[in-house]
C-alpha positions in Angstrom: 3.0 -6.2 11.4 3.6 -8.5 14.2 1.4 -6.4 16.3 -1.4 -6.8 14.0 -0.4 -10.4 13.8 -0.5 -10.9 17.3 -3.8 -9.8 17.3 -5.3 -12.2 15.2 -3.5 -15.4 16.5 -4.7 -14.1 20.3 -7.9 -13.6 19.1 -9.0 -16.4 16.6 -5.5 -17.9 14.8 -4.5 -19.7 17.0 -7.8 -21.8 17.5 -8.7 -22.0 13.9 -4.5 -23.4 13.5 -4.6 -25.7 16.4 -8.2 -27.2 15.2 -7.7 -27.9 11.5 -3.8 -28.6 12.1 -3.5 -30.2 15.9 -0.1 -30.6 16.9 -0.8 -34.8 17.6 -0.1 -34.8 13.7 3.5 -33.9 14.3 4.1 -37.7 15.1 3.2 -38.4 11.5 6.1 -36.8 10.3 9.7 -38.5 10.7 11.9 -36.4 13.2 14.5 -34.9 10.0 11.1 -33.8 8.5 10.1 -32.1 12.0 13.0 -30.0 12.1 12.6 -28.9 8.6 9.7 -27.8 8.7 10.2 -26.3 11.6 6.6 -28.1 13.3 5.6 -28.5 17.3 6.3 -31.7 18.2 3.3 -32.0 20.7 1.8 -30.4 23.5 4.8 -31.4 25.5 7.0 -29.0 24.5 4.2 -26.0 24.9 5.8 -25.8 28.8 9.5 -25.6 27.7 8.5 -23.2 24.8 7.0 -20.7 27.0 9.4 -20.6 29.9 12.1 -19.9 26.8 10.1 -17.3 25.0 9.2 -15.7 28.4 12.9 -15.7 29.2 14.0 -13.5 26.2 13.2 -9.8 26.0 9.5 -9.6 25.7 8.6 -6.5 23.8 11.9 -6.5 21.9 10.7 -9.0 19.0 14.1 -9.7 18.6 13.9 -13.9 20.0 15.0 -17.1 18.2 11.8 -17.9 16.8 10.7 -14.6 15.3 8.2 -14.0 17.5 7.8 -12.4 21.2 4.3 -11.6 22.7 4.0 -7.6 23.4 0.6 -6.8 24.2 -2.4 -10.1 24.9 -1.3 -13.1 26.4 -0.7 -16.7 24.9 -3.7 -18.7 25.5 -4.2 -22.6 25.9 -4.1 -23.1 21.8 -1.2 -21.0 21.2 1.2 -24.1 21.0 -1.6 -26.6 19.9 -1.2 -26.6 16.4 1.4 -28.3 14.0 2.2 -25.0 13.1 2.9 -22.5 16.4 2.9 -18.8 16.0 6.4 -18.8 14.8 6.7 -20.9 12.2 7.3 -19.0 9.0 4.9 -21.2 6.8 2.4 -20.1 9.1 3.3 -16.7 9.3 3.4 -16.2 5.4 0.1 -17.7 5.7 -1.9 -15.4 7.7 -0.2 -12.3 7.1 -1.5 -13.2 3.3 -5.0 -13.7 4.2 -4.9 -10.5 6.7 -2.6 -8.2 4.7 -5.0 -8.6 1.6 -8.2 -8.5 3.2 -7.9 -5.6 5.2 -6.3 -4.1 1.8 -9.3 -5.1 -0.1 -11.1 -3.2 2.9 -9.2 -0.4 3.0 -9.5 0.3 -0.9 -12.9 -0.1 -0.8 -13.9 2.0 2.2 -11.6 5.0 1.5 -12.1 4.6 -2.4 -16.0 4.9 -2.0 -16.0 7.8 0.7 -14.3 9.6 -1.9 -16.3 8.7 -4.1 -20.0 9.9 -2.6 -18.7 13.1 -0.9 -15.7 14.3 -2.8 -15.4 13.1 -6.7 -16.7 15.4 -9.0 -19.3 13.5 -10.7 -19.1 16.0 -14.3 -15.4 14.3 -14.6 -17.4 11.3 -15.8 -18.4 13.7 -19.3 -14.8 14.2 -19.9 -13.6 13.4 -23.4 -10.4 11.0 -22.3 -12.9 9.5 -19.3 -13.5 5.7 -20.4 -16.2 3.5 -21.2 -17.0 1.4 -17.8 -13.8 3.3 -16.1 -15.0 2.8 -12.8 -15.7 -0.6 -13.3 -12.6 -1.5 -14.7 -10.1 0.3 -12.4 -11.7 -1.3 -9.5 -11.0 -5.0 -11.2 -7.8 -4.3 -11.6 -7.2 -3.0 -8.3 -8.9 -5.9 -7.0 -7.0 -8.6 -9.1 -3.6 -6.7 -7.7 -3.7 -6.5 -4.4 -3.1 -10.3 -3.3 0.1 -10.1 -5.9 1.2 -6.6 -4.3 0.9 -8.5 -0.6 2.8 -11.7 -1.8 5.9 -9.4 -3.1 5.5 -7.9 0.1 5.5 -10.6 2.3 8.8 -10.9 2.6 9.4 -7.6 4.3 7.5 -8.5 7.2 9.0 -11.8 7.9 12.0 -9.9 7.9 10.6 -7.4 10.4 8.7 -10.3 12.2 12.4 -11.7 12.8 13.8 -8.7 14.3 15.8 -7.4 11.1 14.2 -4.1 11.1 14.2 -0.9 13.4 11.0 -0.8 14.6 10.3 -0.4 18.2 8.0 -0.3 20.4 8.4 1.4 23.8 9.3 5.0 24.0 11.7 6.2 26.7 14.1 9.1 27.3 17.1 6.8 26.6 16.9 5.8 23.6 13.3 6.7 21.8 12.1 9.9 23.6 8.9 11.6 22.3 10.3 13.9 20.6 12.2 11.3 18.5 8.8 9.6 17.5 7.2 12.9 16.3 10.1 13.4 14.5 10.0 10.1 13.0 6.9 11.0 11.4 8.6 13.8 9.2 11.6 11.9 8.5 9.4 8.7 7.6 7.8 11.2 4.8 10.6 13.1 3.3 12.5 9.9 2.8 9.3 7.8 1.3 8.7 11.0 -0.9 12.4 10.5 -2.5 12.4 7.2 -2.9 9.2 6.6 -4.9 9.7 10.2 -7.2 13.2 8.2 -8.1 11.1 5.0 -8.3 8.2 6.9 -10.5 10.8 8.3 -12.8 12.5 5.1 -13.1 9.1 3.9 -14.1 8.8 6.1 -16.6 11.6 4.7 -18.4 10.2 3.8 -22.0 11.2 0.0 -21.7 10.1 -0.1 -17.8 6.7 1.8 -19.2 5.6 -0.2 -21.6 5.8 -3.3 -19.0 4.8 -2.5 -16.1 3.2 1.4 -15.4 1.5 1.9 -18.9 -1.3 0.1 -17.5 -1.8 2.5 -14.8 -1.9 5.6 -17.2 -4.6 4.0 -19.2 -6.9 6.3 -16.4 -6.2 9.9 -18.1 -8.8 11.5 -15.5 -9.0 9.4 -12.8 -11.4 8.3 -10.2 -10.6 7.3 -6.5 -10.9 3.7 -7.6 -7.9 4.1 -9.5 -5.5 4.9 -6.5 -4.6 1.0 -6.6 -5.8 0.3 -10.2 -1.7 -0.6 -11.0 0.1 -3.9 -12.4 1.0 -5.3 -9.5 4.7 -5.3 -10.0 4.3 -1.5 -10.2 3.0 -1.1 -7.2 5.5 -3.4 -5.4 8.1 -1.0 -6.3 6.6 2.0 -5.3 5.7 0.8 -2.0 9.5 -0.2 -1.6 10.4 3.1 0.4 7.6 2.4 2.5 9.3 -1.4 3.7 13.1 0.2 3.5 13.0 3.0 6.1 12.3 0.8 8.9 15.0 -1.2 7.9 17.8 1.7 7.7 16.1 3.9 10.7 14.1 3.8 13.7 9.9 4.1 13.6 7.8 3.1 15.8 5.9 -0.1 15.5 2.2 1.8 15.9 3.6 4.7 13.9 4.2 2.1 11.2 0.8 1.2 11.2 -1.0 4.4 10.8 1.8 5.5 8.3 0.8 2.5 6.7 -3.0 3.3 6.6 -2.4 7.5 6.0 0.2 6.7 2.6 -3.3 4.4 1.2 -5.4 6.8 2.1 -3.3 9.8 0.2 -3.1 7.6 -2.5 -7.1 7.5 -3.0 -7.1 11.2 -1.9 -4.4 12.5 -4.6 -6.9 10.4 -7.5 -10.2 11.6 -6.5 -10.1 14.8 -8.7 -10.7 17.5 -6.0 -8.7 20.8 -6.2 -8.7 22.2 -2.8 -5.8 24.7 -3.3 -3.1 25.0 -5.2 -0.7 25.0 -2.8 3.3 25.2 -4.1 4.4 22.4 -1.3 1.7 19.6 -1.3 1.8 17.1 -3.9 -2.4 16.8 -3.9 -4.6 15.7 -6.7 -4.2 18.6 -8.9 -0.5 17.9 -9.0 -1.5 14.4 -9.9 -4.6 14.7 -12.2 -0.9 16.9 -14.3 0.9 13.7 -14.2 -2.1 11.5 -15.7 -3.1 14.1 -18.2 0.3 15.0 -19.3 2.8 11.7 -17.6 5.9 13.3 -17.7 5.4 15.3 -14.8 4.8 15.9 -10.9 6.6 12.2 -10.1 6.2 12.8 -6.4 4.0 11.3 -3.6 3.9 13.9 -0.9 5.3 17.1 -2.0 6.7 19.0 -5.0 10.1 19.0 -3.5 11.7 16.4 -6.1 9.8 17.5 -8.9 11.2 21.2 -8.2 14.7 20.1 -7.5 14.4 17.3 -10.7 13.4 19.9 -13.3 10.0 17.7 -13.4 7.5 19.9 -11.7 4.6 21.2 -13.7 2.1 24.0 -12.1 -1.5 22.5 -12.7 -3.6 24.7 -14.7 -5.3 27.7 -13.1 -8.6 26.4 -14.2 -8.6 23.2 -12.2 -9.1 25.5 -9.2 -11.9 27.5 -10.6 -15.6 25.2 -10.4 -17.2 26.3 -12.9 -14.0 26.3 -15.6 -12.4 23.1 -14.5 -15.3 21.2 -16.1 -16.1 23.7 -19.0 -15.8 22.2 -22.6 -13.6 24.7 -23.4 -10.8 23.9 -20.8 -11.5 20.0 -21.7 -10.6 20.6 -25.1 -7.6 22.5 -24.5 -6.4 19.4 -21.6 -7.2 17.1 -24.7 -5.2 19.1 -27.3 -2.1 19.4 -24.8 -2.3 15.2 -23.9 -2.1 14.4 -26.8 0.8 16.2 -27.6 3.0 14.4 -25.1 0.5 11.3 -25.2 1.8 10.0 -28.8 5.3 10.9 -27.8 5.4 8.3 -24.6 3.2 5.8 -26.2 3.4 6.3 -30.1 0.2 6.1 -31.8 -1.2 3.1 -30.4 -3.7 3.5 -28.2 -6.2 1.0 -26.9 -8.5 2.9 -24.6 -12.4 3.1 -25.4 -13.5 6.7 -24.9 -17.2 7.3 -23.8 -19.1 6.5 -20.8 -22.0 4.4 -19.7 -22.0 6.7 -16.5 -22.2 9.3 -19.0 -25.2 7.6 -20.7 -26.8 7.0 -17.4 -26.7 10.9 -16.4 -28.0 12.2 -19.6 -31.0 9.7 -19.2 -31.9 11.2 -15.6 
């Protein structure tokens, strides 16, 4: 993240910082209170700041105040504010308003796309599809994602201080090109352990009822519900995701489009389109199993730790077959099945509203 963070104090941060907190307001703070909160004393020290941050490793982000400059340069603001680029107030600060923004914008965009040119529109005439679904999985999505950022926060402070193994130059000495397509691979096959242990683990009946339950209240699912979770939920089975880099080496740009692909497979693996049933890929038939019938198909990428955990469950041949997939017929028998193993996970209590305005709205067109 201190790329992307880089970014945004280079091209806006630090302005917006050094206007509404100048670094003259330093001097109304007494000198123990200076240190503590770790504040710029005043444009004085901007000089003595620089020459010791350009004397570290630039590129390595590995320098005493969490921060080294790897790609734009540090303008005339960058030490005007109260609060320079590397204190950690700051730093929580606007990786909060960036992180959840652009996850807002991300949900939204990807979520949509699926939406209009892949979602199967006659899911919203399935018996178990709710009353104002859509709208509902996209306010809880909403309402999560700042939570979701703030437990994550820490991990990039941590990353921002040079705790982590991410890098950024490749080389033949020590991160050769092969190395960083590799890292890809190994990035996914550790991510796709962690969270099926994580997934299981949140299928505990005690863990459940607390925090996942509330993301199986979708029993079809639209794209929107990719991030519909409790936000706790979702913490934890992002944690793979912020422990590799920690444990092994990934590149810093990697990190970012690894980032962006595992939210866009998590819309793609909701959005209810069966493109093959393919006995490696974890896609959204796999998925659409483990809402329909919860104690299966755990996995995020593939059905390696489902196969080897005794939890993998082949989706139906129908879902692969237009014009069945969507017959009453094969509804009724999903139904029948569900809520089998439906009443044994959640008893008889069940507080979903079945029936659909969208479903209202189409047989009035």
């Amino acid at each position: 993240m201190d790329l992307v963070l880089e970014f945004f104090d280079s091209y806006g941060l630090d302005y917006a910082y050094a206007k509404a907190l100048p670094a003259s307001l330093a001097s109304n703070f007494p000198p123990q209170w200076q240190n503590m909160l770790d504040i710029n004393s005043g444009v004085s020290n901007a000089t003595s700041l620089l020459q010791e941050i350009a004397g570290k490793s630039v590129g390595s982000g590995k320098d005493v105040y969490g921060y080294a400059p790897y790609l734009f340069h540090m303008s005339e603001y960058t030490f005007e504010s109260l609060l320079p680029r590397y204190n950690m107030l700051r730093q929580l600060l606007s990786l909060f308003v960036i992180t959840t923004f652009f996850g807002w914008v991300l949900y939204f965009v990807m979520a949509t796309f699926s939406y209009v040119f892949v979602f199967d529109k006659a899911m919203f005439n399935h018996p178990r599809y709710l009353k104002n679904q859509m709208s509902l999985e996209i306010k809880q999505a909403f309402n999560a994602i700042p939570f979701m950022v703030l437990l994550t926060i820490p991990w990039f402070l941590l990353e921002l201080r040079g705790y982590s193994k991410l890098y950024m130059n490749i080389d033949y000495e020590n991160h050769g090109i092969r190395q960083f397509f590799l890292e890809y691979f190994y990035f996914l096959m550790f991510t796709d352990c962690g969270i099926y242990l994580l997934h299981r683990w949140l299928h505990w009946p005690n863990v459940y009822k607390a925090l996942h339950k509330p993301h199986h209240k979708w029993l079809v699912t639209t794209p929107y519900a990719s991030h519909a979770f409790n936000p706790v939920d979702g913490y934890f089975q992002s944690l793979p995701y912020h422990v590799y880099p920690m444990l092994f080496p990934l590149n810093k740009v990697s990190y970012l489009i690894l980032f962006t692909f595992v939210n866009c497979w998590t819309v793609m693996i909701h959005d209810g389109e069966y493109l093959a049933n393919d006995p490696v890929i974890n896609g959204a038939a796999c998925h659409t199993v483990h809402h329909l019938y919860f104690n299966y198909n755990y996995g995020q990428f593939t059905t390696l730790w489902d196969r080897l955990g005794g939890t993998y469950r082949e989706p139906d041949k129908e879902l692969f077959n237009k014009s069945l997939k969507k017959s009453t017929r094969t509804w009724e028998e999903q139904v029948k099945k569900m809520e089998v193993i439906k009443k044994q996970v959640e008893g008889d209590e069940d507080d979903r509203v079945y029936g659909t305005e969208e479903k209202l709205l189409k047989k009035n067109k």
